[in-house]
PAVOPA-520081 format. One record per atom (N, C-alpha, C): atom name; residue in one letter; z, x, y. Coordinates in steps of 0.05 Angstrom, whole numbers, plus 32768, in hexadecimal, padded with zeros to 4 digits. Atoms other than C-alpha are relative to their C-alpha. Layout:
<rec atom="CA" type="A" z="Z" x="X" y="Y"/>
...
***
This chain:
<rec atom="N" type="X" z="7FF3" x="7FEF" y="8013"/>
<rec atom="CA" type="X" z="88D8" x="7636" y="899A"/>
<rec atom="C" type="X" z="8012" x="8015" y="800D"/>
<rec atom="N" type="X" z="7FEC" x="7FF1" y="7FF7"/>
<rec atom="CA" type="X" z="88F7" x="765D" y="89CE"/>
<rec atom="C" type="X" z="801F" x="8001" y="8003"/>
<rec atom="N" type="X" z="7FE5" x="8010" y="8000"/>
<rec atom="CA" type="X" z="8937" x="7638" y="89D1"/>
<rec atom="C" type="X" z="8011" x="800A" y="7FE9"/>
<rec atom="N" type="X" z="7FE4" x="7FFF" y="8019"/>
<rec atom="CA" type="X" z="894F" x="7637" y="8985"/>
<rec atom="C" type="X" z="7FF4" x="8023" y="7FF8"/>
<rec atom="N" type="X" z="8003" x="7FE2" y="8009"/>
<rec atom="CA" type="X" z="8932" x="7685" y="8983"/>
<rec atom="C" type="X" z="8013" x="8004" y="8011"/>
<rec atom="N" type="X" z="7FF6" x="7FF4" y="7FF7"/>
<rec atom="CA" type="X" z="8961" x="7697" y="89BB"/>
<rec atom="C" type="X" z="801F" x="7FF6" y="7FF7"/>
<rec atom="N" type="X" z="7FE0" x="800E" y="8012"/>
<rec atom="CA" type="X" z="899E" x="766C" y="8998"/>
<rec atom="C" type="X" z="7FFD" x="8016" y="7FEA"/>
<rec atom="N" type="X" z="7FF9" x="7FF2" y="800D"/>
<rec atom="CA" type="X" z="898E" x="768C" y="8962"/>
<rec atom="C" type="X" z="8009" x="8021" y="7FFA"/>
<rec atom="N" type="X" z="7FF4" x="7FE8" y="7FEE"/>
<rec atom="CA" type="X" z="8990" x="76D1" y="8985"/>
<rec atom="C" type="X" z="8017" x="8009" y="8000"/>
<rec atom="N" type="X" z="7FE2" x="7FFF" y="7FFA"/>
<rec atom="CA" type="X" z="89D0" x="76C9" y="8998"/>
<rec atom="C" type="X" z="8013" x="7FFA" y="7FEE"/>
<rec atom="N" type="X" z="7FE8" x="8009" y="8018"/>
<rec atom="CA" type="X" z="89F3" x="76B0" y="8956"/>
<rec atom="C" type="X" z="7FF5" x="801B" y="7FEE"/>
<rec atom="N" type="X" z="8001" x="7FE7" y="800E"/>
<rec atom="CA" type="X" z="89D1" x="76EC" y="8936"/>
<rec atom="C" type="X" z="800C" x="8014" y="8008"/>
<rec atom="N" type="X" z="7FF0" x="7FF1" y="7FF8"/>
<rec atom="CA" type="X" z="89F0" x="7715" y="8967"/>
<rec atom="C" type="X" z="8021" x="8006" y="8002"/>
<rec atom="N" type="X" z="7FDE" x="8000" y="8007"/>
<rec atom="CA" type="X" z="8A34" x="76FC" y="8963"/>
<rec atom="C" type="X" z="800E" x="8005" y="7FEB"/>
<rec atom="N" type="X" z="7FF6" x="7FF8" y="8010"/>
<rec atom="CA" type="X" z="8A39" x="7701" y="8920"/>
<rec atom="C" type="X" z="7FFF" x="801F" y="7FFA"/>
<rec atom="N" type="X" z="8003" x="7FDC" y="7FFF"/>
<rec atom="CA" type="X" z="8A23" x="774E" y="891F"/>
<rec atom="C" type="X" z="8016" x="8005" y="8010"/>
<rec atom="N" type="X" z="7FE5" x="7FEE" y="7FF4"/>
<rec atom="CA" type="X" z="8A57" x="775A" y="894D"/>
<rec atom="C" type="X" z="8024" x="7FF3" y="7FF9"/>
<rec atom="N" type="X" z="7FE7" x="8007" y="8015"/>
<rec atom="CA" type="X" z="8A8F" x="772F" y="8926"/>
<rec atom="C" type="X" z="8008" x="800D" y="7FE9"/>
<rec atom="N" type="X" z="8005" x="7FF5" y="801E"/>
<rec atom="CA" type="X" z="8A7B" x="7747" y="88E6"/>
<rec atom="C" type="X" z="801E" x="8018" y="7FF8"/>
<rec atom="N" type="X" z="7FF5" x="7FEA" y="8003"/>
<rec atom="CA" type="X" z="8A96" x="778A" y="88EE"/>
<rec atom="C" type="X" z="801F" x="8000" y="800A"/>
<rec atom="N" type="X" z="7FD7" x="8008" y="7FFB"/>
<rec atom="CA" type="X" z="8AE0" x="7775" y="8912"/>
<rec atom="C" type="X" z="8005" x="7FF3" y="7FF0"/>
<rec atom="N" type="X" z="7FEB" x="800A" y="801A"/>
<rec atom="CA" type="X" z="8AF3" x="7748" y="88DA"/>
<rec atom="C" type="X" z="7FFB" x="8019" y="7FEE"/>
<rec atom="N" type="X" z="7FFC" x="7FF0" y="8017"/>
<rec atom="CA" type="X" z="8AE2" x="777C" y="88A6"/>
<rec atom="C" type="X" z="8019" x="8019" y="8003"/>
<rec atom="N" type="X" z="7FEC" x="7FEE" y="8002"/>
<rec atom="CA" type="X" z="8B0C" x="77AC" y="88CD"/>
<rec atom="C" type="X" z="801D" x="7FFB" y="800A"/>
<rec atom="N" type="X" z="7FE5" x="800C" y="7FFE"/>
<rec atom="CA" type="X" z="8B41" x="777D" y="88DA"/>
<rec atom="C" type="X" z="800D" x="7FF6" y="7FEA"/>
<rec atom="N" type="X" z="7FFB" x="8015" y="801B"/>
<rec atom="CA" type="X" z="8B46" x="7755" y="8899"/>
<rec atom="C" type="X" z="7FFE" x="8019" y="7FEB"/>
<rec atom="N" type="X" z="8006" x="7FF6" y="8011"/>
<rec atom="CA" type="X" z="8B29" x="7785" y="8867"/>
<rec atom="C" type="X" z="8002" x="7FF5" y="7FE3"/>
<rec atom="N" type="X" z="8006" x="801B" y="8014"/>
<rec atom="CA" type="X" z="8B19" x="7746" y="8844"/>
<rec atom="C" type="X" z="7FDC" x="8006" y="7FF4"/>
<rec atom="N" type="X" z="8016" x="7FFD" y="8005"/>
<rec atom="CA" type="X" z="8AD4" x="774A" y="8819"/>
<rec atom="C" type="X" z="7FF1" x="7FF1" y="8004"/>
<rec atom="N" type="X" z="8015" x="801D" y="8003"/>
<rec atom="CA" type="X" z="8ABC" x="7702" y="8812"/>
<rec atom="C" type="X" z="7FFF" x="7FFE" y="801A"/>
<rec atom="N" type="X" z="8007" x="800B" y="7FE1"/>
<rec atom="CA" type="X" z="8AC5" x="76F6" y="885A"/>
<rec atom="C" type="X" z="7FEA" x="800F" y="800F"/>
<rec atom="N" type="X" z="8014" x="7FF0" y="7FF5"/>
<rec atom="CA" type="X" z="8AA2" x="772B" y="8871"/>
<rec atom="C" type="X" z="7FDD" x="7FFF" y="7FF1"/>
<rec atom="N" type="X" z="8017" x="7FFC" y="8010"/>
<rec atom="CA" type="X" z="8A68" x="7728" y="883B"/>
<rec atom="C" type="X" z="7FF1" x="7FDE" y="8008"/>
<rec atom="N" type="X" z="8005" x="8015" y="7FF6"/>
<rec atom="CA" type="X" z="8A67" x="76DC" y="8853"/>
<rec atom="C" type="X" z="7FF8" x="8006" y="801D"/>
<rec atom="N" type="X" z="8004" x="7FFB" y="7FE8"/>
<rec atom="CA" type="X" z="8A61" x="76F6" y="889B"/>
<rec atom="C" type="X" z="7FDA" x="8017" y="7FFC"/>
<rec atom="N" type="X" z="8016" x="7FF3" y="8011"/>
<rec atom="CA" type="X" z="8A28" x="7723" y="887B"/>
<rec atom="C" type="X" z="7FEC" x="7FEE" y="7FFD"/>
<rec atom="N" type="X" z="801C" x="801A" y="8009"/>
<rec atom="CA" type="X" z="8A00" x="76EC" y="8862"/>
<rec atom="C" type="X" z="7FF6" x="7FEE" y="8018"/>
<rec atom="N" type="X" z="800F" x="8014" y="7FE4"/>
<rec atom="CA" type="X" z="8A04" x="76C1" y="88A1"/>
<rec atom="C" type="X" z="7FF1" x="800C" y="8015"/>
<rec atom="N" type="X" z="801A" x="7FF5" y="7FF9"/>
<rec atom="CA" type="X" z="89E0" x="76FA" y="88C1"/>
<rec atom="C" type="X" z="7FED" x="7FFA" y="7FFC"/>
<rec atom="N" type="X" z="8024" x="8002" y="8008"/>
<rec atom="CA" type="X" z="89AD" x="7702" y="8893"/>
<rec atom="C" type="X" z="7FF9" x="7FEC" y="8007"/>
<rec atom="N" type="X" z="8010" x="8014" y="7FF8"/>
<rec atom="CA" type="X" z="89A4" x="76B8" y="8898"/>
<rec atom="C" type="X" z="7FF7" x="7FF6" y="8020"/>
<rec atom="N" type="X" z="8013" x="800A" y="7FE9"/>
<rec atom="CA" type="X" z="899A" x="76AF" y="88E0"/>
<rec atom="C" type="X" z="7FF3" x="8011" y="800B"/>
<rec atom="N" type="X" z="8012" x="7FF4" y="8001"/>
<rec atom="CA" type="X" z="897C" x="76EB" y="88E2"/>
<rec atom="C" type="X" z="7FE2" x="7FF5" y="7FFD"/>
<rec atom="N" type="X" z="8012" x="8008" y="8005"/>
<rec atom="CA" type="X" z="894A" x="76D6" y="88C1"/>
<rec atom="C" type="X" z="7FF3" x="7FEA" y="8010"/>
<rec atom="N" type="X" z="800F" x="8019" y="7FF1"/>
<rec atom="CA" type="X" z="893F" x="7693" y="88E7"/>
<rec atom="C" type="X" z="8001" x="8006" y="801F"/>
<rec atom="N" type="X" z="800A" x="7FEC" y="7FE1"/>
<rec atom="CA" type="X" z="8940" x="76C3" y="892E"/>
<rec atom="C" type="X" z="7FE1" x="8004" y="7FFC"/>
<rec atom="N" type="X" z="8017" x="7FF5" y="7FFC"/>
<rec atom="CA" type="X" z="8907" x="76EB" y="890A"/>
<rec atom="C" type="X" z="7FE5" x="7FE3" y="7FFA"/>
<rec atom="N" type="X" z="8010" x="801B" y="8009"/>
<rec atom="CA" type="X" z="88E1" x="76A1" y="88F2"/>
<rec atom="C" type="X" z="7FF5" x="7FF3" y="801D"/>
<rec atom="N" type="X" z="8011" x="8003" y="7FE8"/>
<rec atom="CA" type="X" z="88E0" x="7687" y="8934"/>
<rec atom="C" type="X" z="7FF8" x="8010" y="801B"/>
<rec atom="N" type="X" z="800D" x="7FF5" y="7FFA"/>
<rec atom="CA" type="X" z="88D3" x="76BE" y="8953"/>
<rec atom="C" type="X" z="7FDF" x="8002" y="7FFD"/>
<rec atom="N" type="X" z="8022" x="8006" y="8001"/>
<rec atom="CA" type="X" z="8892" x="76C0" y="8937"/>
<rec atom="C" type="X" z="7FFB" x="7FED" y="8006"/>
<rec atom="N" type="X" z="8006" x="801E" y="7FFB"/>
<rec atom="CA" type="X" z="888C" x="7677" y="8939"/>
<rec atom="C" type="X" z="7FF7" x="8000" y="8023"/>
<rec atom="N" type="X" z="7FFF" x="7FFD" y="7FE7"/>
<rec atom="CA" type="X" z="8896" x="767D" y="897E"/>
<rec atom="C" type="X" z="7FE9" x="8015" y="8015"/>
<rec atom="N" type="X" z="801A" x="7FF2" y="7FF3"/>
<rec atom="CA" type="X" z="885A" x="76B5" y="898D"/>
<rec atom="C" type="X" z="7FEB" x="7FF6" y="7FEE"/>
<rec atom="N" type="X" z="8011" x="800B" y="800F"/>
<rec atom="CA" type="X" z="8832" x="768E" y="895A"/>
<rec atom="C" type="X" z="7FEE" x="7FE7" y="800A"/>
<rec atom="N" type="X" z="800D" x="801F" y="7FF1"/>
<rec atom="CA" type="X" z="8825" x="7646" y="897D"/>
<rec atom="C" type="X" z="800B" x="8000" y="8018"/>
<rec atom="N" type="X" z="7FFD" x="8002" y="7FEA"/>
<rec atom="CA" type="X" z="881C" x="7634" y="89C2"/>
<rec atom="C" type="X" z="801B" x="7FF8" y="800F"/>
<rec atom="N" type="X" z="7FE6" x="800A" y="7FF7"/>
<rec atom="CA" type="X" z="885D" x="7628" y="89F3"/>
<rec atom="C" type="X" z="8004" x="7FE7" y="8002"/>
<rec atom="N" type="X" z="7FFC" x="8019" y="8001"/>
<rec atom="CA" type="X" z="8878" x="75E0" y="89E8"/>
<rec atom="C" type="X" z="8008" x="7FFD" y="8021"/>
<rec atom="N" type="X" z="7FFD" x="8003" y="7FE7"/>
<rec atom="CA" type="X" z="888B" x="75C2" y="8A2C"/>
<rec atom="C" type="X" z="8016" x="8007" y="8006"/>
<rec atom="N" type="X" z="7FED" x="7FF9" y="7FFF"/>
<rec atom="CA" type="X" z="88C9" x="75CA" y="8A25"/>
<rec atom="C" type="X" z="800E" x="801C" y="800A"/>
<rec atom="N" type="X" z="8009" x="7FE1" y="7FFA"/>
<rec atom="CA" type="X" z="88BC" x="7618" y="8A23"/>
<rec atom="C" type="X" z="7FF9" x="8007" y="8017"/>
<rec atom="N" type="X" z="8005" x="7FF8" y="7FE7"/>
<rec atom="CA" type="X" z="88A4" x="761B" y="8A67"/>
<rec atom="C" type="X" z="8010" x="7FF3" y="8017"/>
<rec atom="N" type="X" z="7FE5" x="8003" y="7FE0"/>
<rec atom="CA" type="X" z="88C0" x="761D" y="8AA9"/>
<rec atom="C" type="X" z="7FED" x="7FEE" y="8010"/>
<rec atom="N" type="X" z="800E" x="801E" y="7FF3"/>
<rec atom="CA" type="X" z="8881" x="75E7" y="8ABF"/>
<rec atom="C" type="X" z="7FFE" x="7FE5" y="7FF0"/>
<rec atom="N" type="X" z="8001" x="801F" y="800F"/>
<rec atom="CA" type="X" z="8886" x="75BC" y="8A89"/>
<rec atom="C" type="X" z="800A" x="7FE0" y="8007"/>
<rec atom="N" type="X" z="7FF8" x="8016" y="8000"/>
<rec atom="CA" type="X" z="8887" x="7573" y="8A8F"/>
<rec atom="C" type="X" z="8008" x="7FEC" y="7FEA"/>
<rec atom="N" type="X" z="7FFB" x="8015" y="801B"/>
<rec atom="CA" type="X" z="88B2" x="753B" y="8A69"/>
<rec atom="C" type="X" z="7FE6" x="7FF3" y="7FEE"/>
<rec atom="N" type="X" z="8015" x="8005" y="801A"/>
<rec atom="CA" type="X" z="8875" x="7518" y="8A58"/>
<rec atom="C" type="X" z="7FEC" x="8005" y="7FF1"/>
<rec atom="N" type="X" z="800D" x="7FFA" y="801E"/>
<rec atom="CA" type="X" z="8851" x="7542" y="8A36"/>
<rec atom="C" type="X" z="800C" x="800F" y="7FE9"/>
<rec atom="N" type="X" z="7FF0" x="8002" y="8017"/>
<rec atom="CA" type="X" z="8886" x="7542" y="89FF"/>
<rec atom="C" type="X" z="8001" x="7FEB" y="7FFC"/>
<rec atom="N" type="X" z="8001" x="8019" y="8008"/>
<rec atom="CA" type="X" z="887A" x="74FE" y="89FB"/>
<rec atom="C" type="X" z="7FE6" x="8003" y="7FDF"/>
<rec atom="N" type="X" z="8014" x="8002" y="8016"/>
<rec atom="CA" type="X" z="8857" x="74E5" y="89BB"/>
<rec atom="C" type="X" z="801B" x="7FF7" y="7FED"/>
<rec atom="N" type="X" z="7FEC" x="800D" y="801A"/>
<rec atom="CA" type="X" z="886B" x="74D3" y="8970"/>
<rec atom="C" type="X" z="8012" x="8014" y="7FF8"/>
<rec atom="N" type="X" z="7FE9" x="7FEE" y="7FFF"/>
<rec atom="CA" type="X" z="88AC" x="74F9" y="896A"/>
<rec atom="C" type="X" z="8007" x="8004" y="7FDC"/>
<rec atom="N" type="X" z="800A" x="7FF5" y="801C"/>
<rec atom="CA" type="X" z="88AA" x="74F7" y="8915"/>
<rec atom="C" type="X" z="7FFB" x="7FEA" y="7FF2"/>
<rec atom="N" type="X" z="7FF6" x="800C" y="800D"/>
<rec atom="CA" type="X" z="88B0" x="74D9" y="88DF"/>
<rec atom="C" type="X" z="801C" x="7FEE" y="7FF2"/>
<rec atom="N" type="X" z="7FDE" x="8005" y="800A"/>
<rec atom="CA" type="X" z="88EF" x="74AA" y="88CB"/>
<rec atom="C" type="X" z="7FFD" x="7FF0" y="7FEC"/>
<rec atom="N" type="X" z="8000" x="8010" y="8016"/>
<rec atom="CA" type="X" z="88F0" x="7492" y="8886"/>
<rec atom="C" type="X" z="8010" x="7FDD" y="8004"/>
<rec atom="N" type="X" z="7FF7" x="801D" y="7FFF"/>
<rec atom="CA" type="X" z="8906" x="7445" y="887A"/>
<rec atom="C" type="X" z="8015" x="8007" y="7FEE"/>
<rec atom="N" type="X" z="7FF3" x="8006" y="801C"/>
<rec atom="CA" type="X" z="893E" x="7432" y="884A"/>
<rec atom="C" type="X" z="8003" x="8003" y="7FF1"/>
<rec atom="N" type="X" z="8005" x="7FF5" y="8020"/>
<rec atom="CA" type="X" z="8942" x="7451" y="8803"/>
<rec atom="C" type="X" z="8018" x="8002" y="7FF1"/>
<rec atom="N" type="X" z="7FE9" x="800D" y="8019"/>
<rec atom="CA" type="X" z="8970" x="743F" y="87CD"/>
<rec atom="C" type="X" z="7FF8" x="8028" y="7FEA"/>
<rec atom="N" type="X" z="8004" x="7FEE" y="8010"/>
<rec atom="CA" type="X" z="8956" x="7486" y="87B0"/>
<rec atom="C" type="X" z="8019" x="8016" y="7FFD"/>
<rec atom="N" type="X" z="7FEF" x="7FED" y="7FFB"/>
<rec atom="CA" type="X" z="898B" x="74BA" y="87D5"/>
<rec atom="C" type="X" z="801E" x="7FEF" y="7FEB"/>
<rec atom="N" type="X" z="7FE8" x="8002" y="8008"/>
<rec atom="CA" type="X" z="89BC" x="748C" y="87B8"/>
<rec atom="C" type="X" z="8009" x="8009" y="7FDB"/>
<rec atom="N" type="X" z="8001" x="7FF2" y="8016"/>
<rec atom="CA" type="X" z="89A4" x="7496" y="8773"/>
<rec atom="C" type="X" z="8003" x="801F" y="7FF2"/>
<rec atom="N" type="X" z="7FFF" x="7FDB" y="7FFD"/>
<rec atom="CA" type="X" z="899B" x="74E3" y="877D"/>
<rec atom="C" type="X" z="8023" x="8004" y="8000"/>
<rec atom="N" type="X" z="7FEB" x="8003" y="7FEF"/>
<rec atom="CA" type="X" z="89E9" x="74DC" y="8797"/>
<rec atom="C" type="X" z="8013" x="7FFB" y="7FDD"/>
<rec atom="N" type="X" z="7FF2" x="8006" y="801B"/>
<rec atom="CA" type="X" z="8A01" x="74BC" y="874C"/>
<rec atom="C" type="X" z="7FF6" x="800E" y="7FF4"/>
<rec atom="N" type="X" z="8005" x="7FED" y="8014"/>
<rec atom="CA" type="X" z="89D6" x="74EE" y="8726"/>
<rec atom="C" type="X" z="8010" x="8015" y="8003"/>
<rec atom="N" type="X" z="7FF1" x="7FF0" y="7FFA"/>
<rec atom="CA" type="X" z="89FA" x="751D" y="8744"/>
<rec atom="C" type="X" z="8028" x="8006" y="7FF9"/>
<rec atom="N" type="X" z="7FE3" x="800B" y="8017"/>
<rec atom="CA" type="X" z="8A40" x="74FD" y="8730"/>
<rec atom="C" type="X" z="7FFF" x="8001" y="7FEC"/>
<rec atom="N" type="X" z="7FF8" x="8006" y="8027"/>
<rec atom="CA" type="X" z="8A31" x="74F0" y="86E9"/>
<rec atom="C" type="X" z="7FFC" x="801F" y="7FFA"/>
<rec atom="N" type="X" z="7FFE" x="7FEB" y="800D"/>
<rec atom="CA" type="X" z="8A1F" x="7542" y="86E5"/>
<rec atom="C" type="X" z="8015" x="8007" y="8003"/>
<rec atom="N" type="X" z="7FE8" x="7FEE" y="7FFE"/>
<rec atom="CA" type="X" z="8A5F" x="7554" y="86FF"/>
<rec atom="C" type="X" z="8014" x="7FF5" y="7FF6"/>
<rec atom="N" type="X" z="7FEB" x="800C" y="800B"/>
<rec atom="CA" type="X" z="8A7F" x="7526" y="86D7"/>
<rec atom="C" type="X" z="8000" x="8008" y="7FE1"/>
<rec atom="N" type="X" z="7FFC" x="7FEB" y="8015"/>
<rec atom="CA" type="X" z="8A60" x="754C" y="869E"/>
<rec atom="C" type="X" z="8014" x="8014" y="7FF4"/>
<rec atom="N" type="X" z="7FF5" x="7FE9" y="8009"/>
<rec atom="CA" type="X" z="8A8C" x="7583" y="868F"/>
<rec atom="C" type="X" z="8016" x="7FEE" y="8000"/>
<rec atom="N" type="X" z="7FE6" x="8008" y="8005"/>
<rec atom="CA" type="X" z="8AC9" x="7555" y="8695"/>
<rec atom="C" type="X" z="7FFC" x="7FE9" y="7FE7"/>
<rec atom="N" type="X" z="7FFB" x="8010" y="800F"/>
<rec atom="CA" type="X" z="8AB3" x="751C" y="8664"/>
<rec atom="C" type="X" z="7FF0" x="8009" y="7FE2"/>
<rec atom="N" type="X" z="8013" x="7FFB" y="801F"/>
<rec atom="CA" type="X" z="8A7E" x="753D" y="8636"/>
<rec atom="C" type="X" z="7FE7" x="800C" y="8013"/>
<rec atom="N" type="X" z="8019" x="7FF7" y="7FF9"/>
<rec atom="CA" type="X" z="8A41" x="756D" y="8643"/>
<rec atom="C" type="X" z="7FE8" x="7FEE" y="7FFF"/>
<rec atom="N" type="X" z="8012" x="8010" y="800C"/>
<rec atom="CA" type="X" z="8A14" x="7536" y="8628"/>
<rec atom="C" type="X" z="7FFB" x="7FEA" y="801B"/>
<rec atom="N" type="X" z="8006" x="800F" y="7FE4"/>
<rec atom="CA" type="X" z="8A1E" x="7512" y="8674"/>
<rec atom="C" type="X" z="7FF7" x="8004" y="8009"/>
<rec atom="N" type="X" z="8011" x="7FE7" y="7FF0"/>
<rec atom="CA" type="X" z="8A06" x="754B" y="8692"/>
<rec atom="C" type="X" z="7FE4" x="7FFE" y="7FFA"/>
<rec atom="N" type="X" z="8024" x="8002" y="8006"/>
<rec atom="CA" type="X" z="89C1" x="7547" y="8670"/>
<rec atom="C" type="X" z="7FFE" x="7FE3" y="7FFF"/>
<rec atom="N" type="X" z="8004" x="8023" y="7FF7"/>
<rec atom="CA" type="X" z="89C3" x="74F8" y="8675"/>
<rec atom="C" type="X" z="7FF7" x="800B" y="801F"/>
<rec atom="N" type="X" z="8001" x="7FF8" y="7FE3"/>
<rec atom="CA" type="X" z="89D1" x="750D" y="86C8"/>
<rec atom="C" type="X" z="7FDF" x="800E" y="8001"/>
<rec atom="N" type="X" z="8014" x="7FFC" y="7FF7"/>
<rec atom="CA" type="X" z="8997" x="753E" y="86C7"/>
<rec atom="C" type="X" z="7FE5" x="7FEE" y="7FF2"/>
<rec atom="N" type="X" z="801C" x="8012" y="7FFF"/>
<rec atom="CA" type="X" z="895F" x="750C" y="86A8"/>
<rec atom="C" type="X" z="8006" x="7FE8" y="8011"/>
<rec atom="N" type="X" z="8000" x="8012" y="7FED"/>
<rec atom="CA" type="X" z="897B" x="74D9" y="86D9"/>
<rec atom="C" type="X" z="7FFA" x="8012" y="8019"/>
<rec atom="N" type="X" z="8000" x="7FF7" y="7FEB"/>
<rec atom="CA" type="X" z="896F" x="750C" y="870E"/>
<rec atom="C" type="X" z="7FEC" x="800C" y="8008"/>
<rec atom="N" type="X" z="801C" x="8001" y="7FF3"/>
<rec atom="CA" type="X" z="892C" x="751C" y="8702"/>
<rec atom="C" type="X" z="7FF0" x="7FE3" y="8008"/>
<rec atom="N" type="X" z="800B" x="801D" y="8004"/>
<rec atom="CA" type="X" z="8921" x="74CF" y="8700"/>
<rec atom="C" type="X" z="8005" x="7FFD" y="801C"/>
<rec atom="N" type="X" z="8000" x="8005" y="7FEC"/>
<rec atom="CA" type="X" z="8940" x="74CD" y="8740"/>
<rec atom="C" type="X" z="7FF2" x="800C" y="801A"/>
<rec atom="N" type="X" z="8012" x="7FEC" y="7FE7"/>
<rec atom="CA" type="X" z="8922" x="7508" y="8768"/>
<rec atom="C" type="X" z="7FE6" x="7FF3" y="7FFE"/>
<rec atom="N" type="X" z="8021" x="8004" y="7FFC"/>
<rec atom="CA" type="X" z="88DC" x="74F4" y="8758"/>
<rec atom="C" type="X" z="8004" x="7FE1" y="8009"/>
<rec atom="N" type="X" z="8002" x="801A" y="7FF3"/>
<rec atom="CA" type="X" z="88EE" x="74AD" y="8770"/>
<rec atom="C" type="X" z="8002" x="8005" y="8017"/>
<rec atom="N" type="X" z="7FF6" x="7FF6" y="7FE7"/>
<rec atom="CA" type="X" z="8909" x="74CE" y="87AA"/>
<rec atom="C" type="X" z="7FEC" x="8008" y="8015"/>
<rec atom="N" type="X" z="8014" x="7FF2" y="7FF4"/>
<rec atom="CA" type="X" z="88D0" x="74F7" y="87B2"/>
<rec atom="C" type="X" z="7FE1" x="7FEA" y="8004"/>
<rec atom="N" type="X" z="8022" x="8008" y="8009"/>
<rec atom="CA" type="X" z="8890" x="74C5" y="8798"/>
<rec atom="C" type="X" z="800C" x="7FDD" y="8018"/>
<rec atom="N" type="X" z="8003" x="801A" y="7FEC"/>
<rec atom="CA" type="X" z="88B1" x="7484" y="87CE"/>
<rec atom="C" type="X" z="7FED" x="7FF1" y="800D"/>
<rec atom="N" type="X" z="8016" x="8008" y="7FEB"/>
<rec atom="CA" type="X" z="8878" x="7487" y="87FB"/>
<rec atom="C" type="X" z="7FE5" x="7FF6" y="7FF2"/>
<rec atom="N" type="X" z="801D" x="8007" y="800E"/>
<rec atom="CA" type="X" z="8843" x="747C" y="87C7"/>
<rec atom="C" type="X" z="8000" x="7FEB" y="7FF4"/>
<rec atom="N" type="X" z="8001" x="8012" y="8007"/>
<rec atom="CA" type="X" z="8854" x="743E" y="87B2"/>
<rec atom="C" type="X" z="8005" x="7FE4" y="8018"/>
<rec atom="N" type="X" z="7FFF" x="8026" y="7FF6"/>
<rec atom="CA" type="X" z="8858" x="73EC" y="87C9"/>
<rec atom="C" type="X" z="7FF6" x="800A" y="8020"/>
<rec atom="N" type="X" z="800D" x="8001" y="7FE6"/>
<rec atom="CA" type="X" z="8854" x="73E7" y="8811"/>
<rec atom="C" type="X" z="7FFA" x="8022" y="800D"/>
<rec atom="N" type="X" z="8007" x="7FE6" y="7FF7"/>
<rec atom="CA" type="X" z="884C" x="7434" y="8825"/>
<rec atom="C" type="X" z="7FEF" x="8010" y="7FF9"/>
<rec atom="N" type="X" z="8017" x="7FF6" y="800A"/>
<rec atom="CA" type="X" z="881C" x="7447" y="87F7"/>
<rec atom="C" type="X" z="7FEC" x="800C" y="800F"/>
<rec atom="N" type="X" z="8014" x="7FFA" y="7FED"/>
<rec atom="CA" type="X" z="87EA" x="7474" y="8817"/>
<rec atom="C" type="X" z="7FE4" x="7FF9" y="7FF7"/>
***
């Protein structure tokens, strides 16, 4: 965790010290209030793995004796094939096609889109994956 805490370090730091030269170069709002936010946000993921990082033991990677293979092992999970994202993908068209053809698509779209998320989500518990 030392790695993407000290990336993120440094993109928190850059923006703190950008921030304030566009505002007093531009004296643009959105940009700056956009430069604002991307703080907070990696802020926040500095102070996350920060802890993370004094929380659980040093990965190998983390140390200056570490060896490749003990980062070996099952590296994650990778889903198979799913016809689901694509469904998620057209619910998403037919709401935004709402407001142009008739509100009444739009609520078609969202009961196809809880139909689809929970297919999206419930995959693994059926036919061959079933747990």
């Amino acid at each position: 965790m030392k790695a993407e805490r000290w990336m993120f370090v440094f993109i928190t730091t850059f923006f703190v010290v950008v921030a304030p030269i566009y505002w007093f170069m531009s004296y643009e709002i959105i940009g700056t209030v956009a430069l604002l936010l991307t703080i907070a946000f990696s802020g926040m993921l500095t102070v996350f793995f920060t802890v993370q990082s004094n929380k659980i033991d040093a990965r190998p990677e983390d140390r200056k004796d570490g060896e490749i293979i003990e980062g070996a092992g099952e590296v994650g999970f990778f889903p198979s094939s799913s016809i689901w994202p694509f469904w998620s993908a057209a619910t998403v068209l037919l709401m935004a096609l709402g407001p142009v053809f008739g509100w009444w698509l739009t609520l078609v779209g969202v009961g196809l889109g809880i139909w689809a998320v929970t297919g999206w989500t419930y995959q693994y518990y059926r036919d061959d994956y079933q747990h």
